[in-house]
C-alpha positions in Angstrom: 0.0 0.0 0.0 2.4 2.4 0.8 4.5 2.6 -2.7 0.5 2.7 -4.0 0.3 6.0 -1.9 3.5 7.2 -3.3 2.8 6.6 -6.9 -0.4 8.2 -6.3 1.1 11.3 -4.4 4.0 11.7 -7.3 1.1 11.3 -10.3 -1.0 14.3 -8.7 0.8 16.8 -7.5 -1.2 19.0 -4.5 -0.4 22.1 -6.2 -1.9 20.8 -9.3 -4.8 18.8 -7.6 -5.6 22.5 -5.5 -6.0 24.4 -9.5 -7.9 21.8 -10.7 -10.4 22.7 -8.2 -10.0 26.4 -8.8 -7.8 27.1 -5.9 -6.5 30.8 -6.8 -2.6 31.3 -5.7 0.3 33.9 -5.8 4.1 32.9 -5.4 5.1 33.8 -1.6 8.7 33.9 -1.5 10.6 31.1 -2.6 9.3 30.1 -5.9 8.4 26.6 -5.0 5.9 28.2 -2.4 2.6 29.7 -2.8 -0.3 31.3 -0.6 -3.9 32.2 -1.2 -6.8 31.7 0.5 -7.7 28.6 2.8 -10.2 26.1 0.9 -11.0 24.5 4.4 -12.8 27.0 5.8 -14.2 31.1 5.3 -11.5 33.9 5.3 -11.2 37.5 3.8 -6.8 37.3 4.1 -4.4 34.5 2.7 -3.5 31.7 5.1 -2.7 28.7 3.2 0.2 27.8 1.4 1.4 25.2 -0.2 5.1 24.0 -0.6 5.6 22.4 -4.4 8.8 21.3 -3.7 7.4 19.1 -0.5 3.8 18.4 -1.6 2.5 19.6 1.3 0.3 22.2 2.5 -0.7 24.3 6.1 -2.9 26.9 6.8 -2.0 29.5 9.5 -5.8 30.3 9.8 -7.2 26.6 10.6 -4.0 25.2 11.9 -4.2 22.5 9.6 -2.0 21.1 7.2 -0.6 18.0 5.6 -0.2 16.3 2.0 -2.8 15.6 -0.4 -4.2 12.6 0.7 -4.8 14.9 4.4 -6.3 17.8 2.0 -9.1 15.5 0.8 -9.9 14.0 4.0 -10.5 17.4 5.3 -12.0 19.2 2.1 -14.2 15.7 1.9 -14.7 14.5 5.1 -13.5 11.0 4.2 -11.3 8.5 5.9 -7.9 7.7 5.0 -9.2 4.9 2.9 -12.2 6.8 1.6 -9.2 9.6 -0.1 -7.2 6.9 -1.6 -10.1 5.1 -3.2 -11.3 9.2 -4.3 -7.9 9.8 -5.4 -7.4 6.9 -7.2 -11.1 7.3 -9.4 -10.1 11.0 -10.3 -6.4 10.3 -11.1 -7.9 6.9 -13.7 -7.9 8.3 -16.9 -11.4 8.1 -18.7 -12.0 4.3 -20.3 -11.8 6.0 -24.0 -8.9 4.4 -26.1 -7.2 6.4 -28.7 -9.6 4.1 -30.9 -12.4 5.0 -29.2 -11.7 8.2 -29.6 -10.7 8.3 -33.8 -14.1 6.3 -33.9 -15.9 9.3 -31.9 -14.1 11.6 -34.1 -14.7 9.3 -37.7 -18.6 9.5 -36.4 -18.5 13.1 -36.0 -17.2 13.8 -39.1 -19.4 11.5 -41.1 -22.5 13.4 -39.7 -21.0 16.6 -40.9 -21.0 15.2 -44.7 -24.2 14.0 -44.0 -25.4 16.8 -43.0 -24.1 19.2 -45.5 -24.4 16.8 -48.3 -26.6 18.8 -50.4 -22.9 20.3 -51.1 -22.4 17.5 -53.8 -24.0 16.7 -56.8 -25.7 14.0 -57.2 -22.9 11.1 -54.8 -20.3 13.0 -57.0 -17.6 15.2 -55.1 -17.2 18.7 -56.9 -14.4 20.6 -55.3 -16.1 24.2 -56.0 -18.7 23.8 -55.2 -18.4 21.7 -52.0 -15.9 25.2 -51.2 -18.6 27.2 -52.0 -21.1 25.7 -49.6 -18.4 25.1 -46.9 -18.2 28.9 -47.2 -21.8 29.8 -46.9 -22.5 27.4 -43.7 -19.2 29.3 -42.0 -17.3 26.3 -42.3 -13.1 26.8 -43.3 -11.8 25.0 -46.1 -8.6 23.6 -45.6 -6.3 22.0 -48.5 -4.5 19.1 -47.6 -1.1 18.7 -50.1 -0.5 14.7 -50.7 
């Protein structure tokens, strides 16, 4: 378990876990350091800063502080286990597969042409005029070289 919380600690930084929830900070000082205000709990002046460098975070407001795994526990109100197992879901990247995701893409485009398909003539593909109605509808037209 513990090289688990390590991996998991090293793959989401707490700096970059804190801006992905829209935690607003300034550099204070050194330039592995930063301050704003404490997500934990309500306050007008910055008390909370967060060392990069260490991964790990106090508040001079609330008194608390800790690493990442102690930030969601607080923020959350989970256990230990609870924050891994949170951690863990939100750090998984989303079950799409680079194929998955050219298919999504293919199927996108495919309803595009169908959609503007009154651009051809008849099933045949005519390059002004397929311009011409790429134009009207907004659409840029973009010349691939072989």
């Amino acid at each position: 378990m513990g090289e688990d919380v390590k991996k998991l600690k090293h793959h989401l930084p707490l700096l970059d876990y804190l801006r992905q929830h829209n935690w607003i900070a300034r550099p204070a000082g050194r330039s592995s350091e930063f301050v704003g205000l404490c997500p934990l709990h309500a306050e007008t002046r910055p008390s909370f800063y967060v060392n990069a460098r260490k991964n790990v975070f106090y508040c001079h407001g609330c008194g608390r502080g800790g690493d990442l795994i102690r930030f969601v526990q607080l923020s959350r109100n989970l256990s230990f286990r609870q924050s891994l197992a949170y951690l863990e879901q939100a750090t998984t990247p989303p079950d799409d597969s680079a194929a998955a995701v050219l298919h999504k893409t293919a199927a996108f485009y495919q309803q595009q042409l169908d959609r503007f398909g009154r651009c051809t003539t008849e099933g045949k593909f005519n390059l002004a005029r397929t311009r011409a109605c790429f134009r009207r509808f907004g659409m840029a037209v973009v010349t691939v070289a072989a």
